[in-house]
C-alpha positions, 0 to 999 in steps of 0.5 A: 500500500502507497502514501496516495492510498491513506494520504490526506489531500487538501492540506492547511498550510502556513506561509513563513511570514505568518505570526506565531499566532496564526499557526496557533489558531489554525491549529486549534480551528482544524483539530491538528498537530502541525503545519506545512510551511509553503512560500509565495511560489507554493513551494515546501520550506519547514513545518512547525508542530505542536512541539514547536510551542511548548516553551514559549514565554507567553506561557511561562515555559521557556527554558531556565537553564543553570550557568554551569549548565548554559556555559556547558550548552555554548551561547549558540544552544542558549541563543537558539532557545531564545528565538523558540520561546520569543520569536514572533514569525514562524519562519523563525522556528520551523523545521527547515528541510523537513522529511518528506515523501511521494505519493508513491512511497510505501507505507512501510517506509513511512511508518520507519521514516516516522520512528526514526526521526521521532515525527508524527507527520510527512508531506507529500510533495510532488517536485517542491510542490506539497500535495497531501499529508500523511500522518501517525492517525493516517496509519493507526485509521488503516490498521484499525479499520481495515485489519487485511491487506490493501489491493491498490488502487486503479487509477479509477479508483484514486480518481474517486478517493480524490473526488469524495476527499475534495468535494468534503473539503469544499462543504460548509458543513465539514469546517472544522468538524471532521477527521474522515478518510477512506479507501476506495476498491473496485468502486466500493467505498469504504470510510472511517475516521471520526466526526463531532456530529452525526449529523455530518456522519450522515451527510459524508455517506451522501456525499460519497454514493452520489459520486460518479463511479461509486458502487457501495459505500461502508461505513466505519466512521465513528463519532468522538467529543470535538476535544478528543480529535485530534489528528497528528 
């Protein structure tokens, strides 16, 4: 099985010019744990997580160190903490030259990718160009909902995984409220992942059996607490 298979296409990214509170806000609006950074040109620079907020000083949090210990570390360990807990730009604590894959990259390989540099998240690029995002929720969603091997994909197939994937980024009712996937074979649809509404359940099950070319659509979406959802 391929990143295109689990991936999530329509991406949330951040340009490095933004502020440190754009980033923050984003990521609470959309239930997630990290950024993509893409320049003017639409090309991959850094990603910021999470982890890249934890020892900010607004929050009290930015690293004490002892003077035995910062004379140990060197001014330029000292200096780079100062710019991660006072920087005001995210161009400024990104990850530069982050890990990335293609769509064509084994899940295998990214699942080993993930352990070795200790990440929860890769963007899929296409040249410098970022397509999708495949995350640590991508992977458990695949292993919990399926349990088998997955056939690939037809290009029939991928073309209505990527219909029914942008066509819930495009509905009013999916903002903010949802964490869907799915896999697609032979026609047959099969969703999961988790929404804060039954409601909208409902709705993502329409939406994928009036695409064109979908035969049966099973459904293994569940539903959590808005403050439960989150997707690394």
């Amino acid at each position: 099985m391929l990143v295109m298979h689990a991936m999530t296409p329509n991406v949330i990214s951040i340009s490095p010019e933004a502020t440190i509170t754009d980033a923050i806000n984003l990521i609470l609006q959309n239930h997630i744990s990290g950024l993509p950074v893409i320049d003017e040109s639409g090309c991959l620079v850094g990603i910021v997580s999470e982890g890249d907020f934890l020892h900010r000083v607004e929050l009290g949090m930015e690293r004490k160190r002892s003077r035995w210990l910062g004379l140990l570390l060197g001014p330029g360990t000292l200096a780079n903490e100062y710019v991660h807990s006072h920087a005001r730009k995210i161009k400024e604590i990104m990850t530069s030259d982050p890990v990335t894959v293609t769509e064509s990259t084994p899940l295998e390989e990214v699942a080993r990718l993930m352990e070795r540099h200790q990440i929860k998240r890769l963007p899929v690029v296409r040249g410098k160009k970022v397509v999708g995002m495949i995350t640590r929720n991508n992977l458990i969603q695949i292993m919990a909902t399926r349990g088998r091997a997955i056939p690939p994909l037809t290009d029939d197939d991928q073309s209505i995984r990527s219909t029914i994937l942008n066509e819930i980024a495009k509905q009013p009712w999916a903002v903010n409220s949802l964490l869907v996937n799915l896999t697609v074979h032979n026609g047959i649809v099969e969703l999961f992942g988790a929404v804060n509404d039954e409601r909208t359940q409902k709705a993502v099950i329409v939406l994928a059996e009036n695409t064109r070319g979908v035969k049966a659509v099973k459904n293994e979406i569940v539903f959590m607490n808005p403050t439960d959802m989150v997707l690394d």
